[in-house]
Backbone as a chain_set.jsonl record, in Angstrom:
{"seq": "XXXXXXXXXXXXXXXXXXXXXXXXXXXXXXXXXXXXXXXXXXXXXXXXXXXXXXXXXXXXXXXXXXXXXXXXXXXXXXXXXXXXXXXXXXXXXXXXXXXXXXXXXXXXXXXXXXXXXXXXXXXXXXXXXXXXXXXXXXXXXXXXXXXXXXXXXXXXXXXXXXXXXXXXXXXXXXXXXXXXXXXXXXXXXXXXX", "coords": {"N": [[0.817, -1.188, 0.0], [2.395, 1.224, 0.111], [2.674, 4.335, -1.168], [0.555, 5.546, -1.881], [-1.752, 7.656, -1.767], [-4.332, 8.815, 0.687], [-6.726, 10.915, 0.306], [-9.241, 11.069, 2.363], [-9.812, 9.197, 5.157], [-12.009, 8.169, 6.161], [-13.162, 7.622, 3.905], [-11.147, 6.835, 1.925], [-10.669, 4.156, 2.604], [-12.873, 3.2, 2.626], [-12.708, 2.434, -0.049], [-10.729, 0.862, -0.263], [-11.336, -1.293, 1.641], [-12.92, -3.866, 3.319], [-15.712, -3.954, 5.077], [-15.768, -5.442, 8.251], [-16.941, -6.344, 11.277], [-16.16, -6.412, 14.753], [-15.98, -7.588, 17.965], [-17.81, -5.327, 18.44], [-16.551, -2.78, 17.739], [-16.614, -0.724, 14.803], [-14.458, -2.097, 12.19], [-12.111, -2.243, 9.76], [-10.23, -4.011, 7.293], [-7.762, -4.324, 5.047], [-6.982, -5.079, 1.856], [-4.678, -6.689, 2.464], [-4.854, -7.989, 4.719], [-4.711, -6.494, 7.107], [-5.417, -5.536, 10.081], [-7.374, -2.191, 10.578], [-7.962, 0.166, 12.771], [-10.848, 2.234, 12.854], [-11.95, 3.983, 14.506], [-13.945, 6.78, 15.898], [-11.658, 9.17, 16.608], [-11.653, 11.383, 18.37], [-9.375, 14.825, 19.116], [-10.164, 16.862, 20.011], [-11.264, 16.69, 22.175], [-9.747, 16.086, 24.105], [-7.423, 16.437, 27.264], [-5.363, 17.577, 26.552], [-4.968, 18.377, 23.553], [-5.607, 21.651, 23.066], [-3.675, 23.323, 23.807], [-1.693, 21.854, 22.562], [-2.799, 22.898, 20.196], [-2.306, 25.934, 20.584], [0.4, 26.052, 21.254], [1.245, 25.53, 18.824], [-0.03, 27.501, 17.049], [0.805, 29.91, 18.125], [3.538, 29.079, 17.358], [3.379, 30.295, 14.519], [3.003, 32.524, 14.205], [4.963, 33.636, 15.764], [7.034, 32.863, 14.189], [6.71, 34.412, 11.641], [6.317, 36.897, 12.692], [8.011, 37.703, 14.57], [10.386, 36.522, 13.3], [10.554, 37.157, 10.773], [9.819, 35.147, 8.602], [8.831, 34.789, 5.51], [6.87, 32.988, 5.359], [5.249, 30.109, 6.415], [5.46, 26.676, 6.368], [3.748, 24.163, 8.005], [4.524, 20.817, 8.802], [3.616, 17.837, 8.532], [4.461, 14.463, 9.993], [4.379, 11.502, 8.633], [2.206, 8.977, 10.124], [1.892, 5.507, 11.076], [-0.804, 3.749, 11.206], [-1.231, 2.609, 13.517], [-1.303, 4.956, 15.411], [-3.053, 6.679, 16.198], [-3.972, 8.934, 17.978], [-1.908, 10.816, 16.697], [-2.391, 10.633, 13.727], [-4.987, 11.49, 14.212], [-4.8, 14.499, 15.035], [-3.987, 15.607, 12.91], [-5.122, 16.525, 10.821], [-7.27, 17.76, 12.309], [-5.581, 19.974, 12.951], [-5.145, 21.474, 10.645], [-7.502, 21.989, 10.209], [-8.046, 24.054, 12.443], [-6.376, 25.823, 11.74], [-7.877, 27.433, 9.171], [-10.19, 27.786, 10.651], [-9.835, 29.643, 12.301], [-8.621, 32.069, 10.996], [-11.163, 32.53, 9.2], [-13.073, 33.278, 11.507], [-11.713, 35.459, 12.409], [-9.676, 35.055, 14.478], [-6.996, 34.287, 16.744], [-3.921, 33.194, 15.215], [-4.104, 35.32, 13.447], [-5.636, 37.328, 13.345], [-5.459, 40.189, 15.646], [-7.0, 41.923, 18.513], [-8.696, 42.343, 16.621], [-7.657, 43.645, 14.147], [-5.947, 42.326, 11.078], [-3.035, 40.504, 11.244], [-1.648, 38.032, 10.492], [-1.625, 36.953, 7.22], [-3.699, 34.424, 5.38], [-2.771, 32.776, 3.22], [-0.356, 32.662, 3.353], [0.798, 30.463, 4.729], [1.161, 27.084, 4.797], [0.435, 23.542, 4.372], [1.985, 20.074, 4.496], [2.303, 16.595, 4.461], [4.634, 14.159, 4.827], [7.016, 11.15, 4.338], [8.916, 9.956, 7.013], [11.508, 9.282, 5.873], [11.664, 11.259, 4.086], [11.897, 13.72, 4.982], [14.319, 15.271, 5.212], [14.461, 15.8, 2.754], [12.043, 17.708, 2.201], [12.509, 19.912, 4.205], [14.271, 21.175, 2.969], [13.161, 21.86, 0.596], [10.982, 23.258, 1.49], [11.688, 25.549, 3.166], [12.505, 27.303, 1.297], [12.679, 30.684, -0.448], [13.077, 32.008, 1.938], [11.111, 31.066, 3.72], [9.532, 29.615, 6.903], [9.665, 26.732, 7.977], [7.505, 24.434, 10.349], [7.199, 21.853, 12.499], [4.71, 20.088, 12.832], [3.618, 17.532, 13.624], [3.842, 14.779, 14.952], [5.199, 11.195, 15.294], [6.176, 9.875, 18.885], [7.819, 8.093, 18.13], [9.198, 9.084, 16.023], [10.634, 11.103, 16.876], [13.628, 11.654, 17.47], [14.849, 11.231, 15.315], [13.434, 13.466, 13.497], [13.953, 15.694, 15.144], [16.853, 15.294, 14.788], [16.66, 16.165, 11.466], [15.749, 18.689, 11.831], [17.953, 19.904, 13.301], [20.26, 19.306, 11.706], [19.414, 21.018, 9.537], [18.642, 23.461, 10.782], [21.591, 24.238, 11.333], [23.365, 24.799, 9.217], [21.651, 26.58, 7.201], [20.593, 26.919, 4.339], [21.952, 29.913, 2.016], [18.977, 31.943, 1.696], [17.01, 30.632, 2.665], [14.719, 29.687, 4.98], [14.619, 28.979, 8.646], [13.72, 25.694, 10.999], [11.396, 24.667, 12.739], [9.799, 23.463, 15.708], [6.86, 21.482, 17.009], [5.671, 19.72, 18.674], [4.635, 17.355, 21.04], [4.482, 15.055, 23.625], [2.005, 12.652, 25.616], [3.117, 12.387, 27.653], [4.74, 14.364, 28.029], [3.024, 16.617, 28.637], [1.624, 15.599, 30.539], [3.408, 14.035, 32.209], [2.921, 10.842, 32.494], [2.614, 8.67, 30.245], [-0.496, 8.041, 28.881], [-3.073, 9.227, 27.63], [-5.198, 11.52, 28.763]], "CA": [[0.0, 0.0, 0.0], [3.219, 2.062, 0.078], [2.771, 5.364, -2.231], [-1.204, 5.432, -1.721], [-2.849, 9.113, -0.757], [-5.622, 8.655, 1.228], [-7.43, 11.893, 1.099], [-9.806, 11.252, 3.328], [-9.636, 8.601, 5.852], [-12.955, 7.345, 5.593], [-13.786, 7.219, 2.246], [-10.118, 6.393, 1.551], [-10.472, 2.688, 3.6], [-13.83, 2.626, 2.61], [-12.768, 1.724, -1.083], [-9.797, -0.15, -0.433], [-10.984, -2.514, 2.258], [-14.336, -4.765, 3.673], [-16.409, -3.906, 6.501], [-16.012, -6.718, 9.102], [-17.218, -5.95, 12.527], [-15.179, -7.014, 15.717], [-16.14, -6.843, 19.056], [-19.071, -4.121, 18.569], [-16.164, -2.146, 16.856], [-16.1, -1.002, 13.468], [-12.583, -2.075, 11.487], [-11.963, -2.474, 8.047], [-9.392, -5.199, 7.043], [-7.404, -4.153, 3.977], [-6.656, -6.645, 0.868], [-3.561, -7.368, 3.007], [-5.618, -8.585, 6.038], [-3.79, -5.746, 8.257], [-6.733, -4.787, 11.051], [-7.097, -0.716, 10.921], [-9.079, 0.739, 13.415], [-11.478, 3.463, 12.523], [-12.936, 4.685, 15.49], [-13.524, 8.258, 15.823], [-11.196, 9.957, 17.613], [-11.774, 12.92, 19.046], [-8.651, 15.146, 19.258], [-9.901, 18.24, 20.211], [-11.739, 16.309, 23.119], [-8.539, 15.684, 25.035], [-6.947, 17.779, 27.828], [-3.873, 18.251, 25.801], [-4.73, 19.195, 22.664], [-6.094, 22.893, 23.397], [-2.211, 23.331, 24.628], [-1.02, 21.592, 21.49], [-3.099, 23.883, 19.162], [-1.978, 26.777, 21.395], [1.57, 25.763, 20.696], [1.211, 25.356, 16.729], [-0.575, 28.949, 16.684], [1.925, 30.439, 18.826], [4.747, 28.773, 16.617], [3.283, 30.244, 13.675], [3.145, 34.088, 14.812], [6.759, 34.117, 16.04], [8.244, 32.996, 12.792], [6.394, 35.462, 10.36], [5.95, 38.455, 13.062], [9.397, 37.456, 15.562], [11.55, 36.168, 12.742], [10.18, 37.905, 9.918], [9.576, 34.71, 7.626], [7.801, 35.009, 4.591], [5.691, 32.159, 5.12], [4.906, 29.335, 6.724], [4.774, 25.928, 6.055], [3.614, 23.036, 8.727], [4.394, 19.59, 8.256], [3.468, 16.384, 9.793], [5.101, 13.261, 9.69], [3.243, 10.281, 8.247], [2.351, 8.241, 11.274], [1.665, 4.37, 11.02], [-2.169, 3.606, 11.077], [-1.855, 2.603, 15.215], [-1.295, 5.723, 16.244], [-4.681, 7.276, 16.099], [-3.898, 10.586, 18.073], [-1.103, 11.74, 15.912], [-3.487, 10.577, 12.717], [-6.109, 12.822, 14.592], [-4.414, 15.561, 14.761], [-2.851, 16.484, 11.899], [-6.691, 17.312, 9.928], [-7.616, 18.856, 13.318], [-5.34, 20.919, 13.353], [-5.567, 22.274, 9.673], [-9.37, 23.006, 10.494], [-8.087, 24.653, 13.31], [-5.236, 27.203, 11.029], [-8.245, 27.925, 8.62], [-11.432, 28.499, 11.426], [-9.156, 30.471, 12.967], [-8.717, 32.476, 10.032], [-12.063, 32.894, 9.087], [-13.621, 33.483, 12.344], [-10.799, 36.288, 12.703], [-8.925, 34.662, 15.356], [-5.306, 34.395, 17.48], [-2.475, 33.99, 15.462], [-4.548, 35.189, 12.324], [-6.074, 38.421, 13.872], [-5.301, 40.683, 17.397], [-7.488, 42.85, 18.702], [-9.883, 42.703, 15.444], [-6.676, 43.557, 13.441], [-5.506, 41.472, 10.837], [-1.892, 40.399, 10.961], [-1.402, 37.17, 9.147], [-2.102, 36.238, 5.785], [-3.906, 32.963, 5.583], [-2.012, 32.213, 2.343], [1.14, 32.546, 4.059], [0.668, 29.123, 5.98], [0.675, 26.059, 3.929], [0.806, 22.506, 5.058], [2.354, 19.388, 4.212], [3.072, 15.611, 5.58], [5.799, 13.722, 4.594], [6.942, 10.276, 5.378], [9.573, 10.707, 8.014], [12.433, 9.195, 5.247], [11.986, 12.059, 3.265], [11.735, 14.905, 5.915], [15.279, 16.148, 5.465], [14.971, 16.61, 1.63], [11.366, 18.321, 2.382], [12.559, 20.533, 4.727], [15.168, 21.803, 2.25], [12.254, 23.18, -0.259], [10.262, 24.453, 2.384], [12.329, 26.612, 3.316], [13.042, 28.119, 0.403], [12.235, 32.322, -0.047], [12.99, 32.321, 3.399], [10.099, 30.473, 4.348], [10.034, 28.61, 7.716], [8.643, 25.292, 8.547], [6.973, 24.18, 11.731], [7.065, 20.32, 12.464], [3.696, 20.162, 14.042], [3.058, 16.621, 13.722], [5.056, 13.584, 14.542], [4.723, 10.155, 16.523], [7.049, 9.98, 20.185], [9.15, 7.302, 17.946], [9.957, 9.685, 15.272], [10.936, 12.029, 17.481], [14.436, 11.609, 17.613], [15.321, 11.371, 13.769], [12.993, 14.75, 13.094], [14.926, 16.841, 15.808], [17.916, 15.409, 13.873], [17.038, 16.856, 10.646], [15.808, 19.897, 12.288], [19.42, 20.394, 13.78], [21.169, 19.404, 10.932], [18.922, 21.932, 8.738], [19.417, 24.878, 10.964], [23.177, 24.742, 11.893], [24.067, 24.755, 8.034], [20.929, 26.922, 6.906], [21.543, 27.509, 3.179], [21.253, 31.349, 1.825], [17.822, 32.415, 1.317], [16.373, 29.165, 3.328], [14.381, 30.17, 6.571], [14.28, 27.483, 10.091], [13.221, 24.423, 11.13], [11.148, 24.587, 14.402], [8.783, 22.302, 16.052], [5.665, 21.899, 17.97], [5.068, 18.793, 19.355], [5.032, 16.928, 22.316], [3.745, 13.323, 23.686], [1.213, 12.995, 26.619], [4.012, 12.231, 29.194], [5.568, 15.808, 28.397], [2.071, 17.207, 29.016], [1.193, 15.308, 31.603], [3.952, 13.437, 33.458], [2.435, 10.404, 32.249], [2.335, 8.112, 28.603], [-1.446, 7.73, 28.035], [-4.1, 9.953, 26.818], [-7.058, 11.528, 29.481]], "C": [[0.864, 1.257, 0.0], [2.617, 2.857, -1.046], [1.158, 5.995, -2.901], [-1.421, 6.273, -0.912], [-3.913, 8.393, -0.587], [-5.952, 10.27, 1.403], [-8.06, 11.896, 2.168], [-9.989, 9.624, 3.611], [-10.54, 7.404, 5.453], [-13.336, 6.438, 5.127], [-12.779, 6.519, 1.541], [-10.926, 4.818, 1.959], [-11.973, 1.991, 2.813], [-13.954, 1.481, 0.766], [-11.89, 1.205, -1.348], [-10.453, -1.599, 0.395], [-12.444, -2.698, 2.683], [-15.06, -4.064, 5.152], [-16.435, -5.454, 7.272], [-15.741, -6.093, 10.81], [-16.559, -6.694, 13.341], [-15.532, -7.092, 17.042], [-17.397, -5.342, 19.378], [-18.348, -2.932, 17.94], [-16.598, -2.537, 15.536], [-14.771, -0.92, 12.923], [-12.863, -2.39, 10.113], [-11.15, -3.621, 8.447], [-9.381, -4.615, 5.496], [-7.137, -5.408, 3.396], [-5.71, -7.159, 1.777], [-3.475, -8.35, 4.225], [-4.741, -7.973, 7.138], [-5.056, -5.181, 9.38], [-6.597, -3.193, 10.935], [-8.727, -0.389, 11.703], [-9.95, 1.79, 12.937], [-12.434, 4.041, 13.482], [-12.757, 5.947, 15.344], [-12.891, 8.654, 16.956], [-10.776, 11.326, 17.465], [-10.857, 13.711, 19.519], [-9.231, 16.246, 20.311], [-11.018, 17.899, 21.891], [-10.978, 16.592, 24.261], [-7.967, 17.044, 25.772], [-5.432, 18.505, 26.885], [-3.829, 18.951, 24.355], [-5.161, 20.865, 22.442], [-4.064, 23.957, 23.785], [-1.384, 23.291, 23.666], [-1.497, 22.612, 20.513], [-2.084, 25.391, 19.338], [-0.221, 26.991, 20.879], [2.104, 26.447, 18.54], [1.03, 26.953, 16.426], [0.656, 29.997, 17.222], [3.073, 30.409, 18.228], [4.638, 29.577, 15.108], [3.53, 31.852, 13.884], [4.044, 34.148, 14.929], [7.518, 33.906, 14.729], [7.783, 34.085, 12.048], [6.834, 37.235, 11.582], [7.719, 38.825, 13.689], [10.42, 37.608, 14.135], [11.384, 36.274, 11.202], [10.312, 36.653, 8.315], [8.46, 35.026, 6.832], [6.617, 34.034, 4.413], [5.918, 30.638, 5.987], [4.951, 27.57, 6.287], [4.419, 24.643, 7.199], [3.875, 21.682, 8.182], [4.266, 18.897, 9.205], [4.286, 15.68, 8.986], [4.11, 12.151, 9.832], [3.349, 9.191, 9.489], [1.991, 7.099, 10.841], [0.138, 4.684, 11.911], [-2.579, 3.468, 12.922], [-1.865, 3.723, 15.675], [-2.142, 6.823, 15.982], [-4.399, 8.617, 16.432], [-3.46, 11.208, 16.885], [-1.772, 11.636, 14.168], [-4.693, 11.326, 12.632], [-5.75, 13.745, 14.271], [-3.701, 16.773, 13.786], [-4.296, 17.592, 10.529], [-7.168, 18.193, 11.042], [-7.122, 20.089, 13.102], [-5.119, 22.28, 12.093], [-6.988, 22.762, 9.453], [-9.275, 23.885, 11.342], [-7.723, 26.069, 12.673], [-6.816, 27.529, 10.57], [-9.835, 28.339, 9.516], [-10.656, 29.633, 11.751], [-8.7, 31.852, 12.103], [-10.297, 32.985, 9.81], [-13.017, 33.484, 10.13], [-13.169, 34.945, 12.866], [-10.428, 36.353, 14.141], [-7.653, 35.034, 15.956], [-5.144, 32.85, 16.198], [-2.862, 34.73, 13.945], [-4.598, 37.258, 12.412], [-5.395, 38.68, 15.488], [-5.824, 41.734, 17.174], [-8.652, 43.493, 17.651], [-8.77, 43.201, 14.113], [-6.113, 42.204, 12.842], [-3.742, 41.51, 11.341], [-1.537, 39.392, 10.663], [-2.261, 36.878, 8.085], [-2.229, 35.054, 5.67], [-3.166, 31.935, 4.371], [-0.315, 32.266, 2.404], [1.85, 31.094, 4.604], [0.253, 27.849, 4.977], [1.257, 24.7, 4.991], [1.518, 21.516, 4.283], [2.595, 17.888, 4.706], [3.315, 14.827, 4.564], [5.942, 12.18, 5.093], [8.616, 10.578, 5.965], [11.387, 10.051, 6.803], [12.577, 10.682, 4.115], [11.664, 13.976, 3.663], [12.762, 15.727, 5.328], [14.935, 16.488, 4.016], [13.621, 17.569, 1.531], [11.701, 19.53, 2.758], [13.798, 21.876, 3.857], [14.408, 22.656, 1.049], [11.238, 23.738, 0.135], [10.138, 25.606, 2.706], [12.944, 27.605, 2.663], [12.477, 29.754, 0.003], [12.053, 32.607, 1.33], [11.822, 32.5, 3.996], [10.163, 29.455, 5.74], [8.769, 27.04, 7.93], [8.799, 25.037, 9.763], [6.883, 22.251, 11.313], [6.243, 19.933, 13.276], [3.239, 19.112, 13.905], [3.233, 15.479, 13.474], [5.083, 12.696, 16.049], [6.338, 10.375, 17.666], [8.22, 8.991, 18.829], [9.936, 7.925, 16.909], [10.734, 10.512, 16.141], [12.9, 12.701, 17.376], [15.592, 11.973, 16.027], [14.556, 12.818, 12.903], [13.715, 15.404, 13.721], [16.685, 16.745, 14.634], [18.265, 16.244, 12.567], [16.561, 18.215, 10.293], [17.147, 20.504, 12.052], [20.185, 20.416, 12.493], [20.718, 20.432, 9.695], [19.693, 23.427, 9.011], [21.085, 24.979, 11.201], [23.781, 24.719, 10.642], [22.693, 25.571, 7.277], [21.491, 27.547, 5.249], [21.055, 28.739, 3.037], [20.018, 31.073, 1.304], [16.795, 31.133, 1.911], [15.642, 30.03, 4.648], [14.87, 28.954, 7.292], [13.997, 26.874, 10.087], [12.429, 25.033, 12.251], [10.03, 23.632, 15.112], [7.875, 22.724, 16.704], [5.309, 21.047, 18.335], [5.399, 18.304, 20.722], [3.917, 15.43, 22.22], [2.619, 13.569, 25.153], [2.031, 12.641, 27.871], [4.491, 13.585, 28.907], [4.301, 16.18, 28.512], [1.857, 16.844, 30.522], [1.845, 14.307, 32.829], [3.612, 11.844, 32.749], [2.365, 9.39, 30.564], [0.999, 7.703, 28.749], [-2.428, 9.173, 28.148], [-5.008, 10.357, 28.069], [-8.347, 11.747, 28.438]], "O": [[0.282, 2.337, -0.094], [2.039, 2.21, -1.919], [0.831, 6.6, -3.922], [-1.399, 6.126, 0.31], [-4.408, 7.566, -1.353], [-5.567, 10.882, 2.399], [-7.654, 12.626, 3.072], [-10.237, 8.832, 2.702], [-10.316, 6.342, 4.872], [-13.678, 5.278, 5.356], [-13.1, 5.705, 0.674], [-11.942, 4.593, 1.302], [-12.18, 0.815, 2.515], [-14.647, 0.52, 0.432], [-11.765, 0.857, -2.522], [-10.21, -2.736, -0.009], [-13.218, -1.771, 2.448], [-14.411, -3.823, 6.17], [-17.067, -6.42, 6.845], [-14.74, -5.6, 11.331], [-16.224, -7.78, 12.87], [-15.12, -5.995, 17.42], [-17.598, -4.664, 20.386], [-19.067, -2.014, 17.545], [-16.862, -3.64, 15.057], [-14.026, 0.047, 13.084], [-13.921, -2.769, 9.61], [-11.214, -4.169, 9.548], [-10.384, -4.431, 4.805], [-7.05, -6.493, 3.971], [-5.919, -8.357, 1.964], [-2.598, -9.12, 4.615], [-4.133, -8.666, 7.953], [-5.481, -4.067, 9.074], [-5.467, -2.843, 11.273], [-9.911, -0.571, 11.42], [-9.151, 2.486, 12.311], [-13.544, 4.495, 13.202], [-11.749, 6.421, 14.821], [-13.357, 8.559, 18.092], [-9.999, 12.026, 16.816], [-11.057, 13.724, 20.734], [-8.67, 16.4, 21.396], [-11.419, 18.84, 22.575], [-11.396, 17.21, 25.24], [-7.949, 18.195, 25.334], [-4.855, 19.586, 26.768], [-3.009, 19.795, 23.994], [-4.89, 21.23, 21.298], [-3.763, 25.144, 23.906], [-0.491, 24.125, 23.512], [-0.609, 23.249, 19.946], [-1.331, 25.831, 18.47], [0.212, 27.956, 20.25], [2.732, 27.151, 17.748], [1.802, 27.572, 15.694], [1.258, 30.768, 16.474], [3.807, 31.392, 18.321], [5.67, 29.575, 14.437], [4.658, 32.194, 13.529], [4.521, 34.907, 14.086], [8.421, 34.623, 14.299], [8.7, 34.856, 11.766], [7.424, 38.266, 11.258], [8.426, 39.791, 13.402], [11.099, 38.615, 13.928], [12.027, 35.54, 10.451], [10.736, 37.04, 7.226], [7.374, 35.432, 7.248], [5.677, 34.15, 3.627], [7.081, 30.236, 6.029], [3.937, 27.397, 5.611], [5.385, 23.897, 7.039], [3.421, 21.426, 7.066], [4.596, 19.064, 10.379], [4.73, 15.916, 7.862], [3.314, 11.907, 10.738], [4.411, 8.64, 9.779], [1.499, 7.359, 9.744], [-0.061, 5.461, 12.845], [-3.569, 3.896, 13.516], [-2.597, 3.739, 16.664], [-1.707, 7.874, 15.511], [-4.478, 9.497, 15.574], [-4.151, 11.913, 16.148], [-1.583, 12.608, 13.436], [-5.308, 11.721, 11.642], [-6.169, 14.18, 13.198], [-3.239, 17.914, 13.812], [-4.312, 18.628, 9.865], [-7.472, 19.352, 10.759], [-7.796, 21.117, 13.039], [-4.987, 23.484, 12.31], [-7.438, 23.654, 8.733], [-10.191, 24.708, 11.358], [-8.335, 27.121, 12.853], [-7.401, 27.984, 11.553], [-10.569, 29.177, 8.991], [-11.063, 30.701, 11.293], [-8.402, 32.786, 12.847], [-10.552, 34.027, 10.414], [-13.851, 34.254, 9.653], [-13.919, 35.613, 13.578], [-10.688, 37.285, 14.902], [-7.208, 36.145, 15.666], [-5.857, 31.847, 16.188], [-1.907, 34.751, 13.169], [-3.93, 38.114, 11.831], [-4.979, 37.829, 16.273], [-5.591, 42.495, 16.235], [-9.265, 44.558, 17.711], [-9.26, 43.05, 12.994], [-5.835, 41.218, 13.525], [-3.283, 42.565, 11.777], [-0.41, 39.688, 10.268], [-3.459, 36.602, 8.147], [-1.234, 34.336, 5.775], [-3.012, 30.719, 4.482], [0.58, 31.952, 1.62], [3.028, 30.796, 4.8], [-0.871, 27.73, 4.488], [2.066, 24.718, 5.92], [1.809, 21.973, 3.178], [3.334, 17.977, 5.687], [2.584, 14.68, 3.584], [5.244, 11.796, 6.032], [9.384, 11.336, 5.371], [12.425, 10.593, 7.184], [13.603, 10.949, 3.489], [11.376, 14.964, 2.987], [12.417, 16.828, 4.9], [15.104, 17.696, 3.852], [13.848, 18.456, 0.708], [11.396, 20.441, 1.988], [14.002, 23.054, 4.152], [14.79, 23.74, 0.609], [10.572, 24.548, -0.51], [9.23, 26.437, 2.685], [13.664, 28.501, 3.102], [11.341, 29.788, 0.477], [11.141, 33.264, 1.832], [11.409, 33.494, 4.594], [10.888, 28.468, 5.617], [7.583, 26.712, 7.971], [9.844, 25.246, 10.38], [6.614, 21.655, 10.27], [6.591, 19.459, 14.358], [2.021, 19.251, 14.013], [3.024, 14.923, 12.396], [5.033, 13.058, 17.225], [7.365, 10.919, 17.263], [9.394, 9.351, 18.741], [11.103, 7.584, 16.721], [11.913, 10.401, 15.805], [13.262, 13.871, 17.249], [16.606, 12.645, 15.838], [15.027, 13.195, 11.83], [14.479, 16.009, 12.969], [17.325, 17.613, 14.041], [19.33, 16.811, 12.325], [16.693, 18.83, 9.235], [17.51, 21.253, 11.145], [20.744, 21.462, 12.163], [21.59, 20.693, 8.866], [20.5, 24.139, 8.414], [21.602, 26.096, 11.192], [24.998, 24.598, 10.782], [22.581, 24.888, 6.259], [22.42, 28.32, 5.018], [20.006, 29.042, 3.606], [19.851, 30.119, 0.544], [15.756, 30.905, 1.293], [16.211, 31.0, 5.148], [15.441, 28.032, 6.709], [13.57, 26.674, 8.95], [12.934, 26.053, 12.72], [9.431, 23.04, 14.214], [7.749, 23.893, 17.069], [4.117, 21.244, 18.57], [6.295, 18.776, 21.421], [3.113, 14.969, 21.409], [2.524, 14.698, 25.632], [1.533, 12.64, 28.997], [4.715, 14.096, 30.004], [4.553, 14.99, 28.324], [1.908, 17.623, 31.474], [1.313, 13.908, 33.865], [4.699, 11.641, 32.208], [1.748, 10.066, 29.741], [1.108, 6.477, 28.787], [-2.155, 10.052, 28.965], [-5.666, 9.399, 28.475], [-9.499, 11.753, 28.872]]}, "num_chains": 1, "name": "protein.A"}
């Protein structure tokens, strides 16, 4: 199934794979007979993501207004099908950039004043092998990218090609910077309230 957009989740699953009920769940089962869950989960339910948005919005204001990039771009990192939050959150939180926007919101609007441009802010997700050469045309017209969306096990190999981005930043490239976190850096803790 490698190299297979799924626009939408759904509708994606719904025309690759069978309905077979489990337990009072609903799961699909792809041709491959791999179980994928499809429950709904509710990101914006959780105590942490209000914190995480908070973050992302916050990250997005300091580069254009702080560090005077020309633009934006977010990326996630393609998570494997178990890990439901970080699969949540990555559509959450692009409904979040563009309500927020339209509603004339924080980091969009202050005070009823605009000050970002919603076409400033673009997204992207990646799978985590091809981060570093992403992050290299991201950044290009001294544009910065935000890494707002990436499982605890990537973690380690994204900071990497963070670091190794900015400490060799080529001319006319903007930053790397991040925005995530796991529910033990929120909460002390590895699971979900």
């Amino acid at each position: 199934m490698r190299g297979i957009t799924i626009v939408s989740f759904a509708l994606g699953c719904s025309n690759l794979c069978d309905k077979q009920p489990l337990n009072g769940i609903q799961y699909f089962i792809d041709r491959f007979g791999v179980f994928c869950p499809l429950e709904a989960v509710n990101v914006r339910a959780t105590h942490w993501y209000p914190f995480y948005r908070h973050t992302v919005f916050q990250m997005i204001q300091s580069c254009i207004t702080d560090d005077y990039a020309e633009g934006v771009v977010l990326i996630g990192i393609q998570p494997t099908i178990d890990r439901a939050m970080t699969c949540a959150e990555w559509p959450s939180i692009q409904e979040d950039v563009r309500e927020a926007f339209t509603e004339q919101k924080y980091p969009f609007y202050q005070g009823g004043v605009k000050k970002l441009e919603f076409e400033k802010i673009t997204f992207k997700r990646v799978e985590l092998q091809d981060l570093g050469a992403e992050i290299h045309v991201s950044t290009m017209r001294n544009k910065f990218a935000i890494i707002a969306s990436c499982c605890d096990t990537d973690f380690d190999a994204a900071a990497t090609a963070m670091q190794v981005h900015n400490k060799a930043t080529p001319e006319g490239h903007g930053k790397v910077r991040r925005a995530w976190a796991t529910a033990e850096d929120m909460y002390g803790r590895g699971s979900h309230p």
